[in-house]
C-alpha positions in Angstrom: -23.9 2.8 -43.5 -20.2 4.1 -43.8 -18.5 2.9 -47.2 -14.5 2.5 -46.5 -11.4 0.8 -48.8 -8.1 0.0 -48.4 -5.2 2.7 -48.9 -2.6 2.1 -51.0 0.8 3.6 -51.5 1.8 6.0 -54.6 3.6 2.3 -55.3 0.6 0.0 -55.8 1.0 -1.2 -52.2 -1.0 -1.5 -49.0 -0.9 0.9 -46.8 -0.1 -0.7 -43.6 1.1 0.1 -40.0 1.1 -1.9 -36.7 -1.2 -1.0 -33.6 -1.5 -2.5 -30.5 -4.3 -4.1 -29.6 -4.7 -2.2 -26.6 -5.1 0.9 -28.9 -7.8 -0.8 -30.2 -11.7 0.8 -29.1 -13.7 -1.1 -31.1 -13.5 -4.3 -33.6 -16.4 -3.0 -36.8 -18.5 -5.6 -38.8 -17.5 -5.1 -42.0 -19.8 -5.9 -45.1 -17.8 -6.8 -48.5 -19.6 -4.5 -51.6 -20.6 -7.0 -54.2 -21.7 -3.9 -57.1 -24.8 -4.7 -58.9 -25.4 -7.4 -61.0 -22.1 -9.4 -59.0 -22.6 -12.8 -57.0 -20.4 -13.4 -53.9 -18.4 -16.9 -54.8 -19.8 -20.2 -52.5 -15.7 -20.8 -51.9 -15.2 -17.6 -49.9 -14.8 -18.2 -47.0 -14.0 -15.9 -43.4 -10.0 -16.1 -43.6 -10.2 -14.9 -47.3 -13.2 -12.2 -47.2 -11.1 -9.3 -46.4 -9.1 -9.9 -50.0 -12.4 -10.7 -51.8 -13.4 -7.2 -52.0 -12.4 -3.7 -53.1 -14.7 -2.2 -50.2 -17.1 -2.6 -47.9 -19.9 -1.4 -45.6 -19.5 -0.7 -42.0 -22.4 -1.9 -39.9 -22.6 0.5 -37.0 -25.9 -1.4 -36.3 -24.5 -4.6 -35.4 -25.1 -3.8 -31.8 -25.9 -0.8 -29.4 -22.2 -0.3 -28.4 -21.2 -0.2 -31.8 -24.2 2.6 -33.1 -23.3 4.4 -29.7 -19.4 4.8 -30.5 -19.8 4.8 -34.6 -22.3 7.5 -34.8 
């Protein structure tokens, strides 16, 4: 699996940009990276994962459209 982590600015600030959704190919099933030794809190929670974590996995086997596009 792919490893990927937000960009930041050379100000300490998300890198961000607006698409359209019609731009978009494919949504990806992103995994949160614990690291060793870590535990994932029981209050996290769908609306707050994407801020839990300084990276994650991308699962390009969460279906056969996915590993067909992603690979």
């Amino acid at each position: 699996m792919w490893m990927v982590e937000p960009d930041f600015n050379a100000l300490g600030n998300p890198a961000m940009s607006l698409i359209h959704l019609d731009a978009v190919f494919r949504g990806a099933h992103l995994m949160g990276v614990a690291g060793q030794g870590q535990f994932i809190p029981r209050h996290l929670e769908f609306h707050n994962s994407l801020d839990a974590f300084c990276s994650y996995y991308v699962n390009k086997y969460i279906d056969h459209h996915a590993h067909k596009f992603a690979f």
